[in-house]
LUMVEXPA-93407 format. One line per 2 residues: number of its first residue (from 1); their letters; for each residue x, z, y of N, C-alpha, C, O, CB. Coordinates in Angstrom, 2 decimals, padded with zeros to 5 digits. Glycine has a CB too. Layout:
LUMVEXPA-93407
NUM = A = X:Z:Y:X:Z:Y:X:Z:Y:X:Z:Y:X:Z:Y ~ ...;
This chain:
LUMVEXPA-93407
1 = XX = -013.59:033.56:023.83:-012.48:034.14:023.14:-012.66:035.65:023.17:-013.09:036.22:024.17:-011.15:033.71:023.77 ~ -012.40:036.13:022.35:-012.31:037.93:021.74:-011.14:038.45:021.64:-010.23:038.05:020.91:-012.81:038.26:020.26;
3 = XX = -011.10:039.67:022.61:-009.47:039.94:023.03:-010.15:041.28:022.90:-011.25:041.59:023.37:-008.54:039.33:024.72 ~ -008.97:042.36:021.89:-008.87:043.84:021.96:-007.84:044.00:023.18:-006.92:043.21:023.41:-008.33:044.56:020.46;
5 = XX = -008.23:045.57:024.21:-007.60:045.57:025.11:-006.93:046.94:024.88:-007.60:047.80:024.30:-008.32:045.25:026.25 ~ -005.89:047.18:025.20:-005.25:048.46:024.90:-004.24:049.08:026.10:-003.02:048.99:026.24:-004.41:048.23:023.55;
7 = XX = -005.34:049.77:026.98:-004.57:049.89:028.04:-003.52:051.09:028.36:-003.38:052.06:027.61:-005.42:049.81:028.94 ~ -002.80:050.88:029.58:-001.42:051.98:029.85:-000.31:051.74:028.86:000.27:052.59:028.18:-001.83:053.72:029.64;
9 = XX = -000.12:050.39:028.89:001.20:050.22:028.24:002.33:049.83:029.25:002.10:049.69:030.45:001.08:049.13:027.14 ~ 003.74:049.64:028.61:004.27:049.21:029.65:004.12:047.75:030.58:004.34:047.46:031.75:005.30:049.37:029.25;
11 = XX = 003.63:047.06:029.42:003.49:045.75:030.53:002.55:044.65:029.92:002.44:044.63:028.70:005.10:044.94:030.86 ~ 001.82:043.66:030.74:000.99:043.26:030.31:001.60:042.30:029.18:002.65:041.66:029.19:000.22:042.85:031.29;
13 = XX = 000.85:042.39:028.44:001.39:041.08:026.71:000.36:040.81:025.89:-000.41:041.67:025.45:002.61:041.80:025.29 ~ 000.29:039.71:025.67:-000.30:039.13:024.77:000.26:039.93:023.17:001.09:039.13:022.74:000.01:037.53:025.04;
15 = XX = 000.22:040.52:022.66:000.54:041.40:021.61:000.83:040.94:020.54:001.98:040.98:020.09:-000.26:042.15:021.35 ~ -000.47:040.29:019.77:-000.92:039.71:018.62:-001.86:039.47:018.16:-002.74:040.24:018.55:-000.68:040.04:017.95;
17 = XX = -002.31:038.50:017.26:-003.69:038.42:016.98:-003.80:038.44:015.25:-003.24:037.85:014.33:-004.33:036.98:017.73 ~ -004.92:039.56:015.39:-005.44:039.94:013.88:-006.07:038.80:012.79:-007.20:038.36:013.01:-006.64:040.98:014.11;
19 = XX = -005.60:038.52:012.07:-005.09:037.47:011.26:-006.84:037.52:010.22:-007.07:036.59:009.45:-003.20:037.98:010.31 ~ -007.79:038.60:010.36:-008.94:038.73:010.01:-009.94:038.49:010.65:-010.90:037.80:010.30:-009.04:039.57:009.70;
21 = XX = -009.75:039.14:011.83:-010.71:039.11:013.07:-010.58:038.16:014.33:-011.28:038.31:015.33:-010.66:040.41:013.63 ~ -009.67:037.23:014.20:-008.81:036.44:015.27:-009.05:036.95:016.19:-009.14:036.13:017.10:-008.94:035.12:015.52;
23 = XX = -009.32:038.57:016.69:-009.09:038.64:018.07:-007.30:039.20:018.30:-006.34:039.55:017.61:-010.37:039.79:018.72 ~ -007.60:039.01:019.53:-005.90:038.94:020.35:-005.93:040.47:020.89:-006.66:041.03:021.71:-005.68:037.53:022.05;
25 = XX = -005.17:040.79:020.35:-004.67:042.46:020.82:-003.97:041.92:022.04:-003.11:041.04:022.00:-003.41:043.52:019.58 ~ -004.53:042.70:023.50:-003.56:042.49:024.76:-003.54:043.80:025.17:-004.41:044.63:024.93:-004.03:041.45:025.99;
27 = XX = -001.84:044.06:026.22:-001.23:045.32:026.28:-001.79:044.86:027.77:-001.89:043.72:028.23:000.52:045.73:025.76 ~ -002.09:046.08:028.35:-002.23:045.66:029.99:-001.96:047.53:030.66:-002.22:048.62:030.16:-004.41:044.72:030.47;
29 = XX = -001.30:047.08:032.06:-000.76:048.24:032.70:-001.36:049.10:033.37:-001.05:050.16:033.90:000.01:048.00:033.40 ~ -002.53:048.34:033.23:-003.86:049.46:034.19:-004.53:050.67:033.29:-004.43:050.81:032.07:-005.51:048.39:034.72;
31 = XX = -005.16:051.41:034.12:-006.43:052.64:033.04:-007.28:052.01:033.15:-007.40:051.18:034.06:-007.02:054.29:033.46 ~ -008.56:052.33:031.75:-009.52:052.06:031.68:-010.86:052.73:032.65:-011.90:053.31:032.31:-009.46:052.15:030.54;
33 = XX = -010.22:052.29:034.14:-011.33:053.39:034.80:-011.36:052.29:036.01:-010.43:051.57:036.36:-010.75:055.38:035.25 ~ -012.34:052.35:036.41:-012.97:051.57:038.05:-012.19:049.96:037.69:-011.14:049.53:038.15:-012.05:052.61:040.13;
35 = XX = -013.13:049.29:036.69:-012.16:048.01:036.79:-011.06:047.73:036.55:-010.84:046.53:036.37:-012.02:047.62:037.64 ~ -010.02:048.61:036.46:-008.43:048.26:036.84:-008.01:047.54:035.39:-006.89:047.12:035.14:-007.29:049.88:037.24;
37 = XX = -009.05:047.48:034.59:-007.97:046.99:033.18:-008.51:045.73:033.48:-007.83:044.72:033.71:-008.19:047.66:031.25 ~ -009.97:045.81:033.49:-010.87:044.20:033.58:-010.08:043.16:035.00:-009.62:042.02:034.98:-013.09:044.63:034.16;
39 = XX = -010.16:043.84:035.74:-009.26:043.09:037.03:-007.63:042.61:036.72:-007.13:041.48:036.73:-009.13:044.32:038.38 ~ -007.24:043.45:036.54:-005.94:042.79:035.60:-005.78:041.65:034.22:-004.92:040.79:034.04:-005.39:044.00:035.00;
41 = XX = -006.74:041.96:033.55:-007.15:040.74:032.29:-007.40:039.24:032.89:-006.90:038.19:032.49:-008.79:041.19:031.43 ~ -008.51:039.48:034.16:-009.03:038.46:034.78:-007.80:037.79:035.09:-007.53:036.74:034.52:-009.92:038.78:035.90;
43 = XX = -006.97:038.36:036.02:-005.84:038.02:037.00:-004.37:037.45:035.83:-003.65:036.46:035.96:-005.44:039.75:038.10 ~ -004.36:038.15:035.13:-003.15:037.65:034.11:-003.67:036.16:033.47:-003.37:034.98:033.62:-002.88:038.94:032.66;
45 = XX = -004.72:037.02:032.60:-005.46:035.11:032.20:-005.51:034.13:033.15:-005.10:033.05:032.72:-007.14:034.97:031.82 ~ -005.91:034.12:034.43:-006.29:033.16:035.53:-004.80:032.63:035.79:-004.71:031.51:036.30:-007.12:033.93:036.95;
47 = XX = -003.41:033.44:035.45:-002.39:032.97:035.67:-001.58:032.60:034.39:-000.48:032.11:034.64:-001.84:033.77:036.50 ~ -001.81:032.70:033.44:-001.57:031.96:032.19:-001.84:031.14:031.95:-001.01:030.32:031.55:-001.77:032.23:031.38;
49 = XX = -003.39:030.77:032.03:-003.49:029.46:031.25:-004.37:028.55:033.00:-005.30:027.76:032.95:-004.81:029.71:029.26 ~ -003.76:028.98:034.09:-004.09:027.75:035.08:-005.29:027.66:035.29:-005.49:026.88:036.23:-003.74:026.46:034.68;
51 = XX = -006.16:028.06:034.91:-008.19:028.57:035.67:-008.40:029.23:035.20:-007.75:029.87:034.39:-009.65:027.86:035.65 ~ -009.89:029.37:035.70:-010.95:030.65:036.30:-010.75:031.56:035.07:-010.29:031.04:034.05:-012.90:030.19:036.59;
53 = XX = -011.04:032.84:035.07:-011.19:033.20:033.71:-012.10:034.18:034.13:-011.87:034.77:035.18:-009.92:033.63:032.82 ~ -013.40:034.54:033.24:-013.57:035.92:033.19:-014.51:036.35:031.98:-015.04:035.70:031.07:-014.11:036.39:034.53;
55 = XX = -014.52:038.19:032.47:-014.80:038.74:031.05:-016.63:038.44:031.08:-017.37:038.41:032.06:-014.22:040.74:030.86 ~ -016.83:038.32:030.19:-018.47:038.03:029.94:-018.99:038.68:029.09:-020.19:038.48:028.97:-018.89:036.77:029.55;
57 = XX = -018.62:039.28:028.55:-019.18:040.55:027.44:-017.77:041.62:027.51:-016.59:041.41:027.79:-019.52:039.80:025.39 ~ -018.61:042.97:027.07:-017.78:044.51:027.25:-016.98:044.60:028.21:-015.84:044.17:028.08:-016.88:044.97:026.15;
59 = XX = -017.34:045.08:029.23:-016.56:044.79:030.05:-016.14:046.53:030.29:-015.17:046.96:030.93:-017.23:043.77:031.25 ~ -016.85:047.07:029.79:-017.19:048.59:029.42:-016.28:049.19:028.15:-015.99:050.36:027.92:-018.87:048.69:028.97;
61 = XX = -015.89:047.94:027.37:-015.80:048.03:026.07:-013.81:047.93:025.59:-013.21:047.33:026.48:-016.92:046.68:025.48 ~ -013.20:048.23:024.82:-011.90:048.06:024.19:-011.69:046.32:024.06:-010.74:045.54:024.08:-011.89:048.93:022.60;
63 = XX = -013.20:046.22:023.91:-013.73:044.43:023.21:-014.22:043.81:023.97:-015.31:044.24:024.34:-014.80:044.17:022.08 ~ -013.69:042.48:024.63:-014.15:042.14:025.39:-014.33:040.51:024.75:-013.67:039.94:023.88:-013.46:042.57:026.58;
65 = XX = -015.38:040.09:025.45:-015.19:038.12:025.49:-014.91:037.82:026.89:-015.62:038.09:027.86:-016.84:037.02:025.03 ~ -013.95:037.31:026.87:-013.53:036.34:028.02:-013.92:034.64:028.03:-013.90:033.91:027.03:-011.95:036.44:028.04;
67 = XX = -014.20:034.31:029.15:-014.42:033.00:028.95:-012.98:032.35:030.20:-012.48:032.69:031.28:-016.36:032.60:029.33 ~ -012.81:031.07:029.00:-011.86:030.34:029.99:-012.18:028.71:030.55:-012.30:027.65:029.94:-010.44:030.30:029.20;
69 = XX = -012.23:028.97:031.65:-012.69:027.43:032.28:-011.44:026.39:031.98:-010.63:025.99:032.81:-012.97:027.51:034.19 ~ -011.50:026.10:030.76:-010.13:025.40:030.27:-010.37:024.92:028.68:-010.70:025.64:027.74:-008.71:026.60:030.36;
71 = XX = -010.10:023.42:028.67:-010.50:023.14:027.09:-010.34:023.32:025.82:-009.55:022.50:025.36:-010.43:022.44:026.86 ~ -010.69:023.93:025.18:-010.40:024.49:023.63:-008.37:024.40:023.09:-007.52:025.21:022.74:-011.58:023.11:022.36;
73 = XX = -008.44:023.09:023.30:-007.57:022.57:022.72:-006.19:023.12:023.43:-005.22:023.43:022.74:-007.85:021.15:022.69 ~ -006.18:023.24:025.27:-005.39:023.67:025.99:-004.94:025.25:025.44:-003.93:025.85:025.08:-005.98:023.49:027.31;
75 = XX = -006.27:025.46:025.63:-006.04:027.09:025.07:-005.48:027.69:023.93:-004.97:028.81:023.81:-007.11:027.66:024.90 ~ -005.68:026.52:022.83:-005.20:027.02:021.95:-003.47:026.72:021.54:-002.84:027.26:020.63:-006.14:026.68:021.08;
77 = XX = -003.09:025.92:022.32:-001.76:025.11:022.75:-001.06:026.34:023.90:000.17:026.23:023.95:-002.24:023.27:023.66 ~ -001.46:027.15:024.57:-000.98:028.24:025.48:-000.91:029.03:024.32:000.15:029.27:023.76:-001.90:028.79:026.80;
79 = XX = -002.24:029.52:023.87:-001.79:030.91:023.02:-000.61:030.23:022.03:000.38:030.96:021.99:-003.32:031.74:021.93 ~ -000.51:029.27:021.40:000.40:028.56:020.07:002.11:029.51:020.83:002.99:029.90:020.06:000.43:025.92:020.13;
81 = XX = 002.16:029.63:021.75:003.07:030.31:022.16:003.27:032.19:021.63:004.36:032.76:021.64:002.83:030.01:023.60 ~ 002.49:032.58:021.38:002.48:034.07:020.72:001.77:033.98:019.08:001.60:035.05:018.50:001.39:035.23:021.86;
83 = XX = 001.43:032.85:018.47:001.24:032.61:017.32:001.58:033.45:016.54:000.64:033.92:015.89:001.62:031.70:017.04 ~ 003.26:034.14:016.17:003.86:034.07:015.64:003.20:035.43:015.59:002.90:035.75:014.43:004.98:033.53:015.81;
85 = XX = 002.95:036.13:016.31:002.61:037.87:016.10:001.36:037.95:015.82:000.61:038.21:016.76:002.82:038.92:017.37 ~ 000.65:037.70:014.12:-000.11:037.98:013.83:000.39:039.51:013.08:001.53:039.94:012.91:-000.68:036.89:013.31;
87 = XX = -001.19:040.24:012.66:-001.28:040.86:012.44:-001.60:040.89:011.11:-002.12:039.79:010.89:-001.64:041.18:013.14 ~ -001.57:041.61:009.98:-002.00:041.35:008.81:-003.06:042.40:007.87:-003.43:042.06:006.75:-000.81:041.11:008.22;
């Protein structure tokens, strides 16, 4: 999964997802410095959708791929919950 990260907001959120690019704009409370955004992504995902999660590409990057130890279908049944905030 492909998640834009946009950090120093007020609180972590699933935002929206770009209705072109299906990635998921997420708000997270950390800076982009020593880990603190990637450690927080890990830790929010790992508590959203119930396992492992982590980033596997850009981890350096605004763009990241995350992988979720969790089946397609689950995942897409968790996110079905922020559906509604696409982007256009």
């Amino acid at each position: 999964m492909v998640i834009r990260v946009h950090p120093l907001k007020k609180e972590f959120e699933w935002a929206s997802c770009d209705a072109w690019t299906h990635e998921w704009h997420v708000h997270v409370r950390s800076p982009p410095a020593q880990g603190k955004a990637n450690r927080e992504i890990e830790n929010e995902c790992s508590r959203l959708f119930g396992a492992p999660t982590r980033i596997v590409r850009g981890t350096a990057s605004p763009r990241k791929e995350i992988e979720i130890h969790l089946g397609k279908e689950k995942v897409e049944k968790i996110l079905s919950r922020f559906s509604g905030r696409q982007q256009k």
